[in-house]
N, C-alpha and C positions, 0 to 999 in steps of 0.2 A: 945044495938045494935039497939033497936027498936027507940032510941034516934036520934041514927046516920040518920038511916033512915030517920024519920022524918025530919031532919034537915042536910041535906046530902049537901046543897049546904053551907050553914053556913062554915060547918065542911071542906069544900074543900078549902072555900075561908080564913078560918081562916088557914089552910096549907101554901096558896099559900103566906100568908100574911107573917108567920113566916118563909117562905123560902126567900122572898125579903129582909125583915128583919135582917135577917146572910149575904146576899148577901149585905148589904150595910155596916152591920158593918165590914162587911171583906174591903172594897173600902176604909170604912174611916179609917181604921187601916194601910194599906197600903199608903193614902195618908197623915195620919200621920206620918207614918216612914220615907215616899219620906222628908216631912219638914223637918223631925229631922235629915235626912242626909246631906240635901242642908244646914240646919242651920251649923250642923258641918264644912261644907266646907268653907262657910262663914266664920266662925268665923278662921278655919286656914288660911284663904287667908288675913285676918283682922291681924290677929299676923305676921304673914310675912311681912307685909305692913308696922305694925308698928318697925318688927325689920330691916327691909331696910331703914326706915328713921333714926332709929338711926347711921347707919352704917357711916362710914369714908372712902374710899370718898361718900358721899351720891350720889345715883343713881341718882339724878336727879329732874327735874319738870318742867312744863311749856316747855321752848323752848328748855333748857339743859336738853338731853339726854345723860344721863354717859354710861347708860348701851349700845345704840347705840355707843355710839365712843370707848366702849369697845371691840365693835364689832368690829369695824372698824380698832381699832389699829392689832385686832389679825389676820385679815384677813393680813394686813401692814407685821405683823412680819412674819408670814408663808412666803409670796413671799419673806423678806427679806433670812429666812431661804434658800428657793427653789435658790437664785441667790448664795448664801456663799456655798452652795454643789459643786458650780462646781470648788470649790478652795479644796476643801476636795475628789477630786478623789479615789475611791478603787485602791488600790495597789492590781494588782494578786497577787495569790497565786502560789507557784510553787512545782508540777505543779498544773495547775489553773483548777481542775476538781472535779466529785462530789464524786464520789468513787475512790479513788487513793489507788494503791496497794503497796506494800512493795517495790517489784521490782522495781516499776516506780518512786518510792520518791528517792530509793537508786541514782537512774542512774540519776536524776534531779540535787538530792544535791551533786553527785559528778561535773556533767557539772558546776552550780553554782561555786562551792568553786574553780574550774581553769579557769572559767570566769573572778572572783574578782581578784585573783591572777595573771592574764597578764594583767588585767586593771592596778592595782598595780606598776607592772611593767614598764608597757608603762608610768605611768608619774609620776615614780620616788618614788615612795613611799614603804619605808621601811616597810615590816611586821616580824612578829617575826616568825622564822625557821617553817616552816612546818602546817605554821598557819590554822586553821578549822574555823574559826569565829564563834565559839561559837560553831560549830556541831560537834564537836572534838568525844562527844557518841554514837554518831548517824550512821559515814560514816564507811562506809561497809558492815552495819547491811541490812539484807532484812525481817528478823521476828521483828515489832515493836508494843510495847504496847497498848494493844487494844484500839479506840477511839484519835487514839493521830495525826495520821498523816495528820487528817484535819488541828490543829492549828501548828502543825510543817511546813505545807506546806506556812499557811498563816505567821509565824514567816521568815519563810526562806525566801520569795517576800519582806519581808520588811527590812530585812539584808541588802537583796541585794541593795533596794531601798536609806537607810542611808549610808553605803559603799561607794556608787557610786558618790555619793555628796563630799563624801571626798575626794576619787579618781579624778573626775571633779576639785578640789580645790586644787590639786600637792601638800599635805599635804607632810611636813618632814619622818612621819612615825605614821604608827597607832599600836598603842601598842595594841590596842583589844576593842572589845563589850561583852556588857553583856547583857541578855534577861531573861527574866520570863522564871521560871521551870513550864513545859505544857503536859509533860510526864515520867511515870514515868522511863524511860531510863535516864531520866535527873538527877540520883541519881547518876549516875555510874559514869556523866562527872566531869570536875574539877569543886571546887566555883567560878574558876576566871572568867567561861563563864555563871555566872548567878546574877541575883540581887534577892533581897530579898521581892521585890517590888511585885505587882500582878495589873491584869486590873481591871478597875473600869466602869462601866457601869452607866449614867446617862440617864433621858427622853428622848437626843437627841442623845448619840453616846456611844462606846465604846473607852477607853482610854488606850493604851497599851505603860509601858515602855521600856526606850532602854539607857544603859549608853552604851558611846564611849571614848575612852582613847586615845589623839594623840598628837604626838608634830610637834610645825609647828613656822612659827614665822607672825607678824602682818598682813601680805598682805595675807597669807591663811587665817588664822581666819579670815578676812574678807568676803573671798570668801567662806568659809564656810555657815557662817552665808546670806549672797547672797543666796549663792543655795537651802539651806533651804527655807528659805520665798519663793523664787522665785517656787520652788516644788508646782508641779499640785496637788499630795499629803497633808495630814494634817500632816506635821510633824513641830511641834510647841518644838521650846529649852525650857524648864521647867525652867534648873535652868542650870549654868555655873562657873566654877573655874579655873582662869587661875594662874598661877604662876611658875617663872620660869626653866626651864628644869635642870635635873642633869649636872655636870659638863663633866661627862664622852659621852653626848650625845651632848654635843657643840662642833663645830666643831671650832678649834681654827685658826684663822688668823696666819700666818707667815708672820712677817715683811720681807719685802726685802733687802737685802742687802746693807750698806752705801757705797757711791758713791766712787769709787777707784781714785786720780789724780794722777800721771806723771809726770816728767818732763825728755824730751828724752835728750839723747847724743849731745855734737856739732857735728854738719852737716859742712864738707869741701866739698862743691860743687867744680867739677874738670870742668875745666875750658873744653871747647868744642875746637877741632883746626880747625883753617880756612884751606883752600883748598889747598894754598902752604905750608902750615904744612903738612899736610897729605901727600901731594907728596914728601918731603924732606927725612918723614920717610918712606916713601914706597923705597926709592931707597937708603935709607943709607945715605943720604945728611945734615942730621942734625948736626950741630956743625962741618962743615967742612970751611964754608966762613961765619958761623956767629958768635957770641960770644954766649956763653949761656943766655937766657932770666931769670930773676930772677922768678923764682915762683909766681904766684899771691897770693894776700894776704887771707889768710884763716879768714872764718865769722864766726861766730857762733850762734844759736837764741836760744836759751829758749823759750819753752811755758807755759805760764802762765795757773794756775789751771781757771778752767772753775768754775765760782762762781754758785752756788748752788741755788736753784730758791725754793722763799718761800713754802713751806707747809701749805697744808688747813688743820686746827683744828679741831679734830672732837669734838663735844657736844655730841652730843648721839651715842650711840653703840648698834646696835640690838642686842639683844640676844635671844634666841630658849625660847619657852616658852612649859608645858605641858598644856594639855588642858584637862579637866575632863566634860563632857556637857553629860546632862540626856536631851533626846529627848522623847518627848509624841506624838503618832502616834494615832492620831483622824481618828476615824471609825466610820461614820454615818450610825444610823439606819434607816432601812425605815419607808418612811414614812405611817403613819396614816391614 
């Protein structure tokens, strides 16, 4: 102690020395680690750099910027995306709301199915007896399977939506649709109102199928196919099989009857009497101061058959075709 004493500033300044001391090996420990961090980043920005140059298409250099027109293209496709949306309109739903009750789907999908049904009607298109368009399980019901009556609502707007194209296109007769099972009520319906198919969900949309069964003949398939494409809607023909209609659903031509010809009776035209005739016999005068006139001579004409005026040849003969077409109803998500 008596050491310290003595030497009391030594001893303070040899402290102060060895607290600088720690305080610098602490900075340079710290600025060692900051190195060995920044080196680490380095070095990962160095292997990135060299596995970007190996790459295909290589990013770029000097004036060629890839990664820039990479940029540019995606910016290009977005807007291209944002214009082709307005060709893929949403179809309501019906009805088109966010909590829909039992009651209100019942009363919706009944107005619906007698909608379709005088549309049908009005331009001539055959449905088959007492037809549900596929909701055949469903009408009447007001208790339905829990979580179902949102995509029931959206399957029904789009029924109506492929339907209506048909109907628009004075189709022969629609034999029926088929739709995705979306509820389990949909167990109870027939198979013939369902496919086996389900929606598919990709980056940009959701994809829902729909087979349609119709018979029609060329000039509708045409106008089918029109109104589809032309539809504000995404509904895009997948795939299509035409092939000719049963025998029992063609309506057969009856030839007309072959031309009947004649030939009439001989015609004796009776001679007309002049005016002193008519007076002779008005007063009993006839064959009293004359001698009897000989009869005039009887004619007779035949009409010849009316000759027959060529007939145009047919080549082709339309016949009623079925038609089997799977429509894919594109539903785009939003966007990003």
């Amino acid at each position: 102690m008596d050491w310290i004493k003595r030497n009391l500033i030594f001893v303070v300044s040899a402290a102060v020395a060895l607290g600088l001391m720690g305080v610098a090996g602490f900075y340079s420990f710290s600025g060692w680690k900051h190195n060995a961090d920044e080196l680490e980043k380095v070095t990962t920005a160095y292997a990135e750099l060299t596995r970007l140059n190996t790459l295909n298409p290589h990013p770029g250099g000097g004036k060629v910027d890839n990664i820039k027109l990479a940029r540019e293209q995606q910016k290009e496709l977005q807007a291209f995306i944002a214009k082709v949306a307005s060709h893929f309109a949403r179809i309501a739903a019906i009805p088109d709301a966010t909590n829909v009750s039992g009651k209100e789907f019942s009363s919706a999908l009944q107005q619906t199915i007698d909608h379709l049904q005088r549309e049908a009607t009005n331009n001539s298109v055959i449905l088959p007896p007492k037809y549900k368009f596929s909701f055949e399980a469903h009408l009447g019901r007001v208790q339905f399977a829990a979580g179902s009556l949102g995509p029931l609502a959206t399957q029904l707007g789009e029924v109506k939506a492929i339907v209506s194209v048909l109907n628009l296109a004075t189709i022969n007769a629609l034999d029926g649709i088929r739709r995705e099972r979306v509820s389990a009520d949909d167990a109870a319906g027939s198979p013939a109102d369902y496919l086996d198919l389900k929606s598919t969900t990709n980056e940009l949309a959701v994809i829902t199928p729909y087979e349609v069964t119709f018979r029609c003949f060329t000039p509708e398939l045409a106008s089918v196919l029109s109104g589809l494409a032309a539809s504000p809607h995404g509904l895009l023909v997948k795939s299509i099989n035409v092939e000719p209609a049963p025998a029992s659903t063609v309506a057969e031509t009856v030839a007309p009857p072959p031309p009947v010809f004649f030939t009439p009776s001989p015609i004796n035209p009776t001679p007309q009497p002049d005016a002193s005739q008519a007076m002779r016999s008005r007063y009993g005068l006839m064959g009293r101061d004359r001698p009897g006139l000989p009869a005039p001579p009887v004619t007779s004409m035949t009409l010849a058959p009316p000759v027959a005026k060529p007939t145009v040849q047919t080549l082709v003969k339309e016949r009623q075709l079925k038609v089997v077409m799977l429509i894919h109803v594109v539903k785009l998500l939003p966007q990003k």
